[in-house]
VOGU-3710 file (C-alpha; in Angstrom, 3 decimals, decimal comma):
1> xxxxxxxxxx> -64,191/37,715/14,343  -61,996/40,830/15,100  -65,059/42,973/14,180  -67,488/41,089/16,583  -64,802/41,757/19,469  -64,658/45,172/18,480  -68,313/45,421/18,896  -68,528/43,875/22,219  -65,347/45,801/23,451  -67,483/48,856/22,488
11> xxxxxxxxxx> -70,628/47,956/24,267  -69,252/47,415/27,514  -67,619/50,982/27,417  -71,083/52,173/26,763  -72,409/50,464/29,997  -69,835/51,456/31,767  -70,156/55,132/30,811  -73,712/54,648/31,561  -73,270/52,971/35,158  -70,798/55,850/35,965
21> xxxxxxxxxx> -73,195/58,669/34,728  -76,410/57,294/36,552  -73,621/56,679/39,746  -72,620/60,524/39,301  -76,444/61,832/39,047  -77,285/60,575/42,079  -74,213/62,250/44,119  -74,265/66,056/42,301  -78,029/66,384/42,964  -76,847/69,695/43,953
31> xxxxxxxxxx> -74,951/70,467/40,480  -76,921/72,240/37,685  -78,428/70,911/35,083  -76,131/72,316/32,451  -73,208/71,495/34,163  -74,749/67,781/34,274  -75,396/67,575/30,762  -71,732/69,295/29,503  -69,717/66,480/31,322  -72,392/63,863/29,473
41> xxxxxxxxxx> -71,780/65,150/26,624  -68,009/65,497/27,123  -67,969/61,623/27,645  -69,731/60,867/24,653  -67,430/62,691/22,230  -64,749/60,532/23,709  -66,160/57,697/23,813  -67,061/58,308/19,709  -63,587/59,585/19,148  -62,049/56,138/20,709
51> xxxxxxxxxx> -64,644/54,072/19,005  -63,417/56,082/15,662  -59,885/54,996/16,777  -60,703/51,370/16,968  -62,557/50,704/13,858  -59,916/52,535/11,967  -57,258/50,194/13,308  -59,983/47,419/12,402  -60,012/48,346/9,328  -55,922/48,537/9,069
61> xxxxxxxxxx> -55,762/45,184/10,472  -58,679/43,593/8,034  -56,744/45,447/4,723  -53,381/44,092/6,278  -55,290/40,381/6,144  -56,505/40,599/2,478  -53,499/41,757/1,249  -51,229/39,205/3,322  -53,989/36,398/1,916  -54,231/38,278/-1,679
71> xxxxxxxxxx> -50,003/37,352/-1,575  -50,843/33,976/-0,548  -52,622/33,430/-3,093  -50,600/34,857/-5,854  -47,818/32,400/-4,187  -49,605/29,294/-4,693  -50,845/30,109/-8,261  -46,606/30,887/-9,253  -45,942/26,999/-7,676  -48,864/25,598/-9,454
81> xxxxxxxxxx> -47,357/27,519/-12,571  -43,694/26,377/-12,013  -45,230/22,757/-10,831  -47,152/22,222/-14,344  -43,911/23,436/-16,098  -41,832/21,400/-14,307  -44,103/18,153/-15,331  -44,233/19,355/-18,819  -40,292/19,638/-18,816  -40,141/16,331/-17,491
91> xxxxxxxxxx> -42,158/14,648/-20,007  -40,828/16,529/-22,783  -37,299/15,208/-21,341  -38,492/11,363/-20,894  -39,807/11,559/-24,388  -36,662/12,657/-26,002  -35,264/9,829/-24,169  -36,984/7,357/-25,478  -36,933/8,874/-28,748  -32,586/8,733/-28,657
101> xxxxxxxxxx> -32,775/5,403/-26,503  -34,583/3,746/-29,893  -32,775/5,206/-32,145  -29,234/3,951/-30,869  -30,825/0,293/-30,626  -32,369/0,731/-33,718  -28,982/1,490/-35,440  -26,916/-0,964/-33,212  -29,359/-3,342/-34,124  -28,899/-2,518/-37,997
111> xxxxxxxxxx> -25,408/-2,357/-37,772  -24,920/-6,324/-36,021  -27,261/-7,387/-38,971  -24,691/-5,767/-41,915  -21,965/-7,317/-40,102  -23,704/-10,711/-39,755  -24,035/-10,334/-43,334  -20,952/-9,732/-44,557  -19,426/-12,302/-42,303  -21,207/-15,046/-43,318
121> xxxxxxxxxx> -20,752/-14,023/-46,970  -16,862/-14,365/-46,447  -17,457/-17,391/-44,173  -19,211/-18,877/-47,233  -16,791/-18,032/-49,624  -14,224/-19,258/-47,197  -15,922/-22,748/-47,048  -16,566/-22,903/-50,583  -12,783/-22,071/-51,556  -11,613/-24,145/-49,395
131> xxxxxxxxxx> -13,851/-27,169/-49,826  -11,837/-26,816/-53,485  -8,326/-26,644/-52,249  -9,335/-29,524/-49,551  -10,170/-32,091/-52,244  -7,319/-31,291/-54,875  -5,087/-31,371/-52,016  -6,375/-34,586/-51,168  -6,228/-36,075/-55,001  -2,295/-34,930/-54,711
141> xxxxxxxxxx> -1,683/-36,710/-51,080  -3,196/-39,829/-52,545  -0,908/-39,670/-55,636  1,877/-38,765/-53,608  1,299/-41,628/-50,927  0,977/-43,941/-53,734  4,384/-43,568/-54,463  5,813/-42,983/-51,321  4,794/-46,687/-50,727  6,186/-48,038/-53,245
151> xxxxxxxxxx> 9,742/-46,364/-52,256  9,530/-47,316/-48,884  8,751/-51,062/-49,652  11,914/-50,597/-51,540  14,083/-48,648/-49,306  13,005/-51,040/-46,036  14,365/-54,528/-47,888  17,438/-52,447/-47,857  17,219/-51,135/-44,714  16,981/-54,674/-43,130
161> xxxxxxxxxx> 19,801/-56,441/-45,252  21,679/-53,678/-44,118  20,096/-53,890/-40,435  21,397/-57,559/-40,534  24,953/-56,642/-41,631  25,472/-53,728/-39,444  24,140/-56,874/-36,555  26,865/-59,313/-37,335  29,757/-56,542/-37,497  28,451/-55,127/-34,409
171> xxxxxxxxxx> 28,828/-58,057/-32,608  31,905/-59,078/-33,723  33,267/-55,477/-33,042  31,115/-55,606/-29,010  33,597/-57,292/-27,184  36,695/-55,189/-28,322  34,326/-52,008/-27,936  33,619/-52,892/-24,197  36,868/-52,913/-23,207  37,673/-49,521/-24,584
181> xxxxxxxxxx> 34,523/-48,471/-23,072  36,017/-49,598/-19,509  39,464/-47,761/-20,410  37,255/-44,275/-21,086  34,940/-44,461/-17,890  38,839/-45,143/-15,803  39,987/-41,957/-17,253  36,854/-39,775/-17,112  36,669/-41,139/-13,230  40,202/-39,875/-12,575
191> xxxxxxxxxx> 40,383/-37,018/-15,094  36,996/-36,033/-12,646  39,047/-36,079/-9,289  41,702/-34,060/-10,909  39,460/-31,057/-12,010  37,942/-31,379/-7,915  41,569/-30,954/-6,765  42,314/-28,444/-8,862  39,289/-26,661/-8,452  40,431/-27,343/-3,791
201> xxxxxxxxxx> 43,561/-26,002/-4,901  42,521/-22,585/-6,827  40,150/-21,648/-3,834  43,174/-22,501/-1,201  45,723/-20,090/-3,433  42,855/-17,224/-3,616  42,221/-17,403/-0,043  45,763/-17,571/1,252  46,398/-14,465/-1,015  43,090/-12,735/0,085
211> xxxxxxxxxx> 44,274/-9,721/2,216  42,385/-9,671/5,707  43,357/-6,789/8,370  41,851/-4,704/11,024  43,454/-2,175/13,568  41,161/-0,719/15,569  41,092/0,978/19,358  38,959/1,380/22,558  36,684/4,268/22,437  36,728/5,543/26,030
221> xxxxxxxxxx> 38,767/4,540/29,343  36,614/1,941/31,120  36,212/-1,821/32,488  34,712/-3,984/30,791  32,201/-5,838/32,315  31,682/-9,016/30,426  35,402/-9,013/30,115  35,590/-8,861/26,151  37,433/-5,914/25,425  35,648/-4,073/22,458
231> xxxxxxxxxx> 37,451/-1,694/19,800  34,727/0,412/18,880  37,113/2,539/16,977  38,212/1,216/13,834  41,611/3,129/11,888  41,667/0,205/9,520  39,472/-2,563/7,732  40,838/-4,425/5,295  38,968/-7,767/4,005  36,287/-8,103/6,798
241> xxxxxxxxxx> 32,477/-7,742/5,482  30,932/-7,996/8,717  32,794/-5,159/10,709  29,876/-3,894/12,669  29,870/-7,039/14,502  33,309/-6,351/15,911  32,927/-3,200/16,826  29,590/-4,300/18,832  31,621/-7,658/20,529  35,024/-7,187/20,375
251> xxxxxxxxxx> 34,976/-10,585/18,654  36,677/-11,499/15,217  34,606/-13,766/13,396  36,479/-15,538/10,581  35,037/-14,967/6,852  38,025/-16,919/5,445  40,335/-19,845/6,719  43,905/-19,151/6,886  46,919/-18,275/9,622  46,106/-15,284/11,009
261> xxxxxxxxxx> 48,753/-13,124/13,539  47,232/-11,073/16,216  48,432/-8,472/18,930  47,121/-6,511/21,370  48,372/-3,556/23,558  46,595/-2,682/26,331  47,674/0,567/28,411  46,378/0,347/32,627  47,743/1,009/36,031  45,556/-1,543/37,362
271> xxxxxxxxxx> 48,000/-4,065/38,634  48,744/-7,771/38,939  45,826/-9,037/36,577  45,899/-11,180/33,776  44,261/-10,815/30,456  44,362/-13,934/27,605  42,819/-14,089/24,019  40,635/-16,338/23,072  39,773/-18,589/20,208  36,161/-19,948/20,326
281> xxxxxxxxxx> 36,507/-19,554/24,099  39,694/-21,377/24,545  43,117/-19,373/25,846  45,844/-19,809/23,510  47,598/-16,653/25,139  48,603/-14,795/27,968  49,212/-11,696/29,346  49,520/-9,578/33,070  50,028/-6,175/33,882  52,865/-4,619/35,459
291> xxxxxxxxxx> 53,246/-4,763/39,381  54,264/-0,452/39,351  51,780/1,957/40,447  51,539/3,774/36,736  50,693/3,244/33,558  52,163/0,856/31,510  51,562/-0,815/28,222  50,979/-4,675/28,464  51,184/-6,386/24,948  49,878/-10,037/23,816
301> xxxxxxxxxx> 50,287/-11,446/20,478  49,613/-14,513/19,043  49,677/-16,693/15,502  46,676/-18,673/14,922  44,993/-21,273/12,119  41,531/-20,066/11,739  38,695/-21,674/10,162  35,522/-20,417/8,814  33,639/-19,285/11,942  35,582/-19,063/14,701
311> xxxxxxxxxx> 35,995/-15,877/16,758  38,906/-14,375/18,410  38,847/-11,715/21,154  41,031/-9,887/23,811  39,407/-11,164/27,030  40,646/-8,528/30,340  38,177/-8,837/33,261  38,570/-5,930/35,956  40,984/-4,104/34,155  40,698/-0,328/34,002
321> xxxxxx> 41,956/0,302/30,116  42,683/3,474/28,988  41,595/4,806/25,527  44,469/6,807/24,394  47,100/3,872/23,589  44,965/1,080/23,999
//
């Protein structure tokens, strides 16, 4: 195809050389024939020299093709190659597969047949040995049963005269017996609320010599809102498991009953205000401030029977306390 283009490429420079020297003719009538034929022929050699040019790239760009395609070719025959190998591999591979695949079953399979041999060999022996022991065991139970009867006729006609003795005496001896039996259940009734009093008594002791104490003071000058006045700062805990809560409220819960004593100093100049504490929101003491434009120190105490539960707190509403000595 490139070689066809070529050709035509190189005709129409021919006609066109040809157009332009019959064009030329006809305007240098005047020029001389030598003259006429020198630029021909000058022409000609170029037009030769170009057509030289072309079919020698031609003939590059055909030798380029065939060797490109010759490559091709050689490229396709190496993946056929490697292709057939490849298959061959693969076949080679599936068939030692197979080959290993029946040899394991063929030895698993050999192996469960030995066992299933030798187990049922020792099974049989088993049964056989044992169908032997079975039956003279057997012979010896009946023997032994035999007698065992016999004693046990005896020892049960003893058993019941004795049954019908041991009757009689027992009822002769029921009446007296019931009575004692009455006595015992009296004493194990009473002997019962004893150990429960004791037992009320042991707990009061520990808990009345159980140690409880706390001395704690407020962290920063301020008023209380609420009213609670809250010791966030704690010098002392002695006794109390649940002294976070305290520290948070301001409020003593009770962990264990007893008489408790508590005082409070509370250091303000705001003056003319009361301030109580409280047990489970009840006053059971009071307290003002002084009426002198200063600080002064205000104290409340108080003795009080707590039980298990109840709170007790330093209740001051809109009084400025100061931190220091309060």
């Amino acid at each position: 195809m490139m070689m066809l283009c070529m050709i035509f490429f190189g005709l129409m420079i021919m006609r066109t050389v040809s157009s332009s020297i019959g064009s030329e003719s006809e305007s240098l009538l005047t020029c001389s024939k030598f003259h006429f034929e020198e630029k021909v022929l000058e022409k000609l050699v170029r037009l030769e020299h170009k057509v030289e040019i072309y079919e020698e790239t031609i003939k590059k760009w055909e030798n380029l093709c065939v060797s490109k395609l010759e490559k091709l070719d050689e490229v396709q025959k190496q993946s056929e190659t490697f292709f057939k190998s490849m298959q061959v591999a693969q076949v080679q591979e599936e068939i030692r597969l197979n080959k290993s695949y029946n040899e394991i079953i063929d030895g698993f399979k050999s192996q469960i047949k030995n066992e299933t041999e030798f187990y049922e060999d020792q099974m049989n022996n088993l049964f056989e040995t044992g169908s032997s022991k079975i039956q003279t065991k057997f012979q010896s139970f009946e023997e032994q049963t035999k007698l065992l009867t016999n004693n046990q006729n005896e020892m049960n006609r003893n058993v019941l005269n004795n049954v019908r003795i041991n009757i009689t005496n027992s009822f002769q001896n029921m009446e007296s017996n019931q009575n004692a039996l009455s006595d015992i259940k009296t004493f194990a009734s009473k002997l019962a609320e004893e150990g429960v009093k004791i037992k009320t008594l042991e707990r009061q002791v520990a808990d009345s010599n159980r140690k409880v104490a706390v001395t704690a003071c407020v962290s920063s000058a301020q008023t209380f809102s609420g009213g609670v006045v809250k010791f966030p700062t704690v010098y002392l805990n002695l006794g109390i498991k649940d002294i976070a809560t305290f520290k948070t409220s301001g409020k003593f819960v009770c962990e264990f009953p007893g008489l408790y004593y508590i005082s409070s100093h509370l250091r303000t100049t705001t003056r003319n205000y009361s301030f109580s504490v409280k047990k489970n929101g009840v006053n059971i003491a009071y307290s003002a401030t002084d009426d002198e434009n200063h600080y002064s120190t205000n104290p409340i105490s108080a003795v009080v029977e707590l039980q298990l539960k109840d709170t007790l707190y330093v209740v001051a509403p809109s009084i400025n306390i100061d931190s220091t000595y309060s």
